[in-house]
C-alpha positions as CSV (number, residue, x, y, z in Angstrom):
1,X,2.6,25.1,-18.6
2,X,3.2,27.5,-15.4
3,X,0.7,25.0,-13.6
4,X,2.2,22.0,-14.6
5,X,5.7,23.5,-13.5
6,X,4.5,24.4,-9.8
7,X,3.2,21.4,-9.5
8,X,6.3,19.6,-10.5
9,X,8.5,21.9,-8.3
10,X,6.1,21.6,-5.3
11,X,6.7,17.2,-5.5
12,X,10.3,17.9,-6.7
13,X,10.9,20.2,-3.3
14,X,9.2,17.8,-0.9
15,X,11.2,14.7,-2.4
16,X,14.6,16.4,-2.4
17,X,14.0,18.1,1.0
18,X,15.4,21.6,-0.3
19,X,14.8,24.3,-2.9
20,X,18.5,24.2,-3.2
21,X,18.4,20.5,-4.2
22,X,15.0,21.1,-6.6
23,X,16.6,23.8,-8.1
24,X,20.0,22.0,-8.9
25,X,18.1,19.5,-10.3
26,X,16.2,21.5,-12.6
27,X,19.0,23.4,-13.6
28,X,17.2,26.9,-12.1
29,X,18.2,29.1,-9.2
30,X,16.6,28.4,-6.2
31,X,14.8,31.5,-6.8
32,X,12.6,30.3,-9.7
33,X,11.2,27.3,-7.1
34,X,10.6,29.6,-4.5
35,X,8.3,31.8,-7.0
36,X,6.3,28.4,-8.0
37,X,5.7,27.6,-4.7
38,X,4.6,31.0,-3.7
39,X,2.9,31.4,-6.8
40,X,1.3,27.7,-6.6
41,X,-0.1,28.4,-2.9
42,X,-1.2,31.9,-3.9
43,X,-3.6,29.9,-6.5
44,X,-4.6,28.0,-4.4
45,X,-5.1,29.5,-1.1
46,X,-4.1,27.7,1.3
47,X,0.1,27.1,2.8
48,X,1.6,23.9,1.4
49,X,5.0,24.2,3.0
50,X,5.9,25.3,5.8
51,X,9.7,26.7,5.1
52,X,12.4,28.1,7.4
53,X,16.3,28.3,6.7
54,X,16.9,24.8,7.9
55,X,14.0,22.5,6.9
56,X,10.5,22.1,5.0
57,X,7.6,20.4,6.5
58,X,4.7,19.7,4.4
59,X,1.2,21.2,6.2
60,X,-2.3,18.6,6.7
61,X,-3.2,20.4,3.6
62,X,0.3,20.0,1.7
63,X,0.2,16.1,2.7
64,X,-3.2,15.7,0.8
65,X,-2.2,17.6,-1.9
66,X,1.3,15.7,-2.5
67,X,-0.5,12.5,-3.3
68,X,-2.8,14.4,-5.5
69,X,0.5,16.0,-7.3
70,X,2.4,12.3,-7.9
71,X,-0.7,10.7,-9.1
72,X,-1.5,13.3,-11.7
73,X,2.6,13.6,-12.9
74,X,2.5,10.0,-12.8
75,X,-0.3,9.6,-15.2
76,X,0.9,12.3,-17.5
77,X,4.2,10.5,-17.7
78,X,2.4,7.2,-18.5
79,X,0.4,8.4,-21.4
80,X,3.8,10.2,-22.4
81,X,5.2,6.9,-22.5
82,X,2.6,5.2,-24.0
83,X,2.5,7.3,-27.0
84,X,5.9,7.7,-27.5
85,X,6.7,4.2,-26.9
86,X,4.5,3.0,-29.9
87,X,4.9,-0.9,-30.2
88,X,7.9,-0.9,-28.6
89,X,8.5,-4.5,-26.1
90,X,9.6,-4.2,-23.0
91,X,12.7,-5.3,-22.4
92,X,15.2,-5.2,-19.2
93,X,15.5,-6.1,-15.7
94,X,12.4,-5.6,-13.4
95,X,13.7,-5.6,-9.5
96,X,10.5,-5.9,-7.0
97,X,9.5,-5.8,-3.4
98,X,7.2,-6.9,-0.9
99,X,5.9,-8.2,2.2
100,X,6.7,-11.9,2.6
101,X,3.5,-13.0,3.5
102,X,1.5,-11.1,0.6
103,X,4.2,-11.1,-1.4
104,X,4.0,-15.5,-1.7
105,X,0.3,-15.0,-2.3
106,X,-0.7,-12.3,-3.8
107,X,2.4,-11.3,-6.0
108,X,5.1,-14.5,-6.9
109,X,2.3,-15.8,-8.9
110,X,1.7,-12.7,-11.2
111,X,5.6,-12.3,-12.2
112,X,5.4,-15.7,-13.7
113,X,2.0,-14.4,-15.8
114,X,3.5,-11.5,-16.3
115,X,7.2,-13.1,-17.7
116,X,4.7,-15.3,-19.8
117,X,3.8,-11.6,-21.2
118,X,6.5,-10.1,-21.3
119,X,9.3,-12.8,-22.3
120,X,12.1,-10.2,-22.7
121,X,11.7,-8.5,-18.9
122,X,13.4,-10.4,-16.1
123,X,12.4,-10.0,-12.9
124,X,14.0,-10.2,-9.2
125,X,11.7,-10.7,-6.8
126,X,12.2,-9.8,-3.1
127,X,10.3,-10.9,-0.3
128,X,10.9,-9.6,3.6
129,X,8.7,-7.7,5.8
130,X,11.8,-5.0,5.7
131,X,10.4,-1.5,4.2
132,X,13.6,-1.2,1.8
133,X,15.2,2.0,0.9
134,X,13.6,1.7,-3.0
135,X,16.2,3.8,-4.7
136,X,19.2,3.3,-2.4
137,X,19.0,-0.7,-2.7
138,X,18.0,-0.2,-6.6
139,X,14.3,-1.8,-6.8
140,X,12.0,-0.2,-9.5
141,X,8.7,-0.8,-7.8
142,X,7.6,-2.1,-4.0
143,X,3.6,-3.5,-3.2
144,X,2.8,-2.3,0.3
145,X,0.2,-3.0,2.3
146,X,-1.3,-0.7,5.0
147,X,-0.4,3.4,5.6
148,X,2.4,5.2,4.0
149,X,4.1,7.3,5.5
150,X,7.6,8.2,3.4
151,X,6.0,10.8,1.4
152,X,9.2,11.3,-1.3
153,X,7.6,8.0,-3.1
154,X,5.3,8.1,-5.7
155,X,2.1,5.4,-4.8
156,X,-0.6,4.1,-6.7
157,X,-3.3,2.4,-5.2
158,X,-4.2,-1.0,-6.3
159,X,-6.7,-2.0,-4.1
160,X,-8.8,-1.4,-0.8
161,X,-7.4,-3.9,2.6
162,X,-9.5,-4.3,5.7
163,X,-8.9,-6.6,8.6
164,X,-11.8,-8.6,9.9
165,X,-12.6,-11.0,12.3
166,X,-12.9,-14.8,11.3
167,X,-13.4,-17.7,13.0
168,X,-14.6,-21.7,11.2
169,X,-18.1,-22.1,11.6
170,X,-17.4,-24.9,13.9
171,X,-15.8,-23.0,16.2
172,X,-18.7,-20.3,16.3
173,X,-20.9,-23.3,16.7
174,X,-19.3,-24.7,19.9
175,X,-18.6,-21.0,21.2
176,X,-21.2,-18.8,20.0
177,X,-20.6,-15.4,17.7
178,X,-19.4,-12.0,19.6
179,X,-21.9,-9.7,18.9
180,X,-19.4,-6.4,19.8
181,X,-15.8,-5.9,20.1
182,X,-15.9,-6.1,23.8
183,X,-17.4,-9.9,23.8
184,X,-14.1,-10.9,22.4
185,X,-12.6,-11.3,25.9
186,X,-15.2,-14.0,26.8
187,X,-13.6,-16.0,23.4
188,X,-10.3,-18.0,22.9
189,X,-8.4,-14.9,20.4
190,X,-5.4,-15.8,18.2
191,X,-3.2,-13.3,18.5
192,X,0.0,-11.9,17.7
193,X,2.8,-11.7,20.7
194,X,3.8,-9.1,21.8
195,X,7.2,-8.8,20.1
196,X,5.5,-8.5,16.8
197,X,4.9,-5.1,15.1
198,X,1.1,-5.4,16.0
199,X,1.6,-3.6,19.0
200,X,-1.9,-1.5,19.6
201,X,-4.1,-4.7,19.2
202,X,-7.1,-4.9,17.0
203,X,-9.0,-2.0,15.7
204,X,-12.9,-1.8,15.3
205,X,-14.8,1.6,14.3
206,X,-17.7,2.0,17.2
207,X,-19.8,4.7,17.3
208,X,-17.9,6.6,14.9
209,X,-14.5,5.8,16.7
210,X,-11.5,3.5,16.4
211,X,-10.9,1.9,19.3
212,X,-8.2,-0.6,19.7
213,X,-8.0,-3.9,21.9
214,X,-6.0,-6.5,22.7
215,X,-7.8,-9.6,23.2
216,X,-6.4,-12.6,24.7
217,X,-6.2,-16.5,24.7
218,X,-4.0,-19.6,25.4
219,X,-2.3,-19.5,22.1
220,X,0.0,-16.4,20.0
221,X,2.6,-16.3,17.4
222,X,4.7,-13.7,16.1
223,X,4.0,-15.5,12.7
224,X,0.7,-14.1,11.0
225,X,0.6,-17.5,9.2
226,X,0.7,-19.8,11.9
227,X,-2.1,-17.8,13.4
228,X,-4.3,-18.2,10.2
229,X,-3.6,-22.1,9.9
230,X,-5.1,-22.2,14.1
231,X,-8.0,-20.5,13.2
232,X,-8.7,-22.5,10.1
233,X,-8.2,-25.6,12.6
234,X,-10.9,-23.8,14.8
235,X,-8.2,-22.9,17.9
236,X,-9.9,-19.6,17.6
237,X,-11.3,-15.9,16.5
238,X,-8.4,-14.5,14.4
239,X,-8.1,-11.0,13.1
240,X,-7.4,-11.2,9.6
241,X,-6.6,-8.9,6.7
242,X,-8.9,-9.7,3.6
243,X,-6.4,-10.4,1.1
244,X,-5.2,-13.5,3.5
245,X,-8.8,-14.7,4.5
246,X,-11.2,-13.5,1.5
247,X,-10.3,-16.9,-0.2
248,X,-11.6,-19.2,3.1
249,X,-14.7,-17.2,3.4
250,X,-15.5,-17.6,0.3
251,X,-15.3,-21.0,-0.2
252,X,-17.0,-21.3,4.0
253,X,-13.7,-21.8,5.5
254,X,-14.2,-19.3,7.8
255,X,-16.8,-16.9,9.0
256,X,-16.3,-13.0,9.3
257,X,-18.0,-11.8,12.6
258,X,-18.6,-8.0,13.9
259,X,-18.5,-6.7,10.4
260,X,-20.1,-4.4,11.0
261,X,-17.5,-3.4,13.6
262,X,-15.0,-3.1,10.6
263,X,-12.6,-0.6,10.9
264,X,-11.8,1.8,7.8
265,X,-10.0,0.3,5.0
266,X,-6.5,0.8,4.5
267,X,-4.5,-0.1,0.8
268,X,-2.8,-1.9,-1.2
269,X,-0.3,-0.1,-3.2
270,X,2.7,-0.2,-5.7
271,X,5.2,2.5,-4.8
272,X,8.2,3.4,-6.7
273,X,10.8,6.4,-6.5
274,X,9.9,9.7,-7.8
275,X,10.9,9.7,-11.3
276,X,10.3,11.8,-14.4
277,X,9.9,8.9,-17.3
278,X,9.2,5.0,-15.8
279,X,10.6,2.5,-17.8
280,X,7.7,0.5,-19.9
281,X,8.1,-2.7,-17.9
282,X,7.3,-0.9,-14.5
283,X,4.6,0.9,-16.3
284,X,3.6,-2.2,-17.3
285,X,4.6,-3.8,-14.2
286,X,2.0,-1.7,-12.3
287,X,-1.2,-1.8,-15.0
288,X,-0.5,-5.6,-15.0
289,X,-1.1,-5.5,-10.8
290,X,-4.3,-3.0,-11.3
291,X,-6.0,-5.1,-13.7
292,X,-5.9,-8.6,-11.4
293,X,-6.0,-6.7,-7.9
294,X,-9.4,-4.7,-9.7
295,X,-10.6,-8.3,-10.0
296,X,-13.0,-9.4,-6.7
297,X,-12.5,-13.2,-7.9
298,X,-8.8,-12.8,-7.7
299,X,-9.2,-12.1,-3.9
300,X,-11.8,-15.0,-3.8
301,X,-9.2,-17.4,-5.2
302,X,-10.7,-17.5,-8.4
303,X,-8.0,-15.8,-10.3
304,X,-8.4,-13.4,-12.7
305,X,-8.0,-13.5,-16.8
């Protein structure tokens, strides 16, 4: 119990931003979080927090260990629930978020299934490339794509993103296939302009590295849509994330080149504000993602049962 209490103090701290504000929200003097966290980092040997009178910063190692913390509270209050909540339906009003892109693709189709499921949930879906305030503008749950860097929010990871270079197979045909990164500036590139958020250019892992470039070519877009419809009409080598392009490879749309070039993977993930009990339909909400998003035909266009 005194574990499970520093660890809930230690998430509690770093969400609020204060001992003051843990501890009022516990009901303890500040006191009592300050002991769990010393007591907490004693066990563990190594600093956490880095406290002074006006702010706390979290440490390299504290960062790691937050997203350990929020998974493992997360799961314990989901088997709570799921014991506790017996046969109970889920019922209510489900608010959700995400990117506009993925979000028409990869998510407005699974709140229909899951309304099919779950006929006495309603669901709002929003769609913007805005990252919302999640519990200042009241949505239960977000899906993000890429890194994540507001740490107060609890994540789960659905599934594994990576960006890769595609062109049709007619295009490589006429053009030839890059065989490294730096042969992309002999190719016509679809790219995004410069006004868009893609500011450091495309990333490849060489020789252990990441190295960034910004290829060029007569034609860009501030619209990642427009720049996958010109590739699939062969304008060009496009630089894709997997959930857009997965689909057209699969069915020889298109044609991943320097693979091998990838760079790491980033995620996919549901986030939602730090809370001690979830309501059953984002519970729900968030198993129902998991199960299709573990699916590799879903990505493929295949769908998934």
């Amino acid at each position: 119990m005194a574990k499970l209490k520093q660890l809930e103090s230690f998430v509690s701290v770093v969400a609020r931003g204060s001992l003051t504000a843990a501890a009022l929200a516990e009901g303890v003097a500040p006191a009592i979080i300050g002991r769990r966290l010393d007591a907490l980092e004693a066990r563990l040997g190594v600093k956490l927090l880095v406290r002074t009178t006006r702010r706390i910063a979290l440490t390299p190692e504290g960062s790691a260990f937050l997203e350990d913390c929020q998974r493992l509270l997360a799961d314990l209050a989901n088997a709570e629930a799921s014991v506790s909540a017996g046969g109970v339906k889920a019922s209510g009003h489900l608010r959700i978020t995400a990117p506009a892109g993925f979000g028409r693709r990869h998510v407005a189709p699974l709140v229909a299934r899951f309304h099919v499921q779950h006929a006495d949930v309603t669901v709002t879906l929003s769609l913007g490339d805005r990252v919302v305030d999640l519990a200042g503008e009241g949505f239960d749950c977000a899906v993000r794509v890429g890194d994540l860097p507001d740490s107060s929010l609890v994540s789960v990871r659905l599934a594994d993103n990576r960006r890769l270079c595609v062109a049709t197979p007619g295009f490589l045909s006429r053009h030839g296939t890059p065989q490294q990164p730096a042969d992309l500036a002999r190719f016509d590139c679809l790219s995004l302009s410069s006004d868009a958020s893609q500011t450091r250019g495309w990333a490849f892992g060489v020789a252990g590295e990441l190295v960034h470039l910004k290829p060029g070519g007569p034609l860009d877009c501030s619209d990642g849509q427009v720049l996958h419809d010109w590739c699939l009409a062969g304008y060009g080598i496009a630089w894709r994330s997997t959930w857009e392009v997965e689909s057209d490879i699969a069915a020889g749309r298109l044609v991943a080149v320097l693979e091998k070039f990838a760079a790491p993977a980033n995620g996919i993930y549901a986030v939602f504000p730090q809370r001690r009990h979830l309501a059953l339909r984002v519970r729900l909400w968030i198993d129902f993602l998991k199960h299709h998003y573990s699916q590799p035909a879903f990505w493929r266009g295949a769908g998934a049962p």
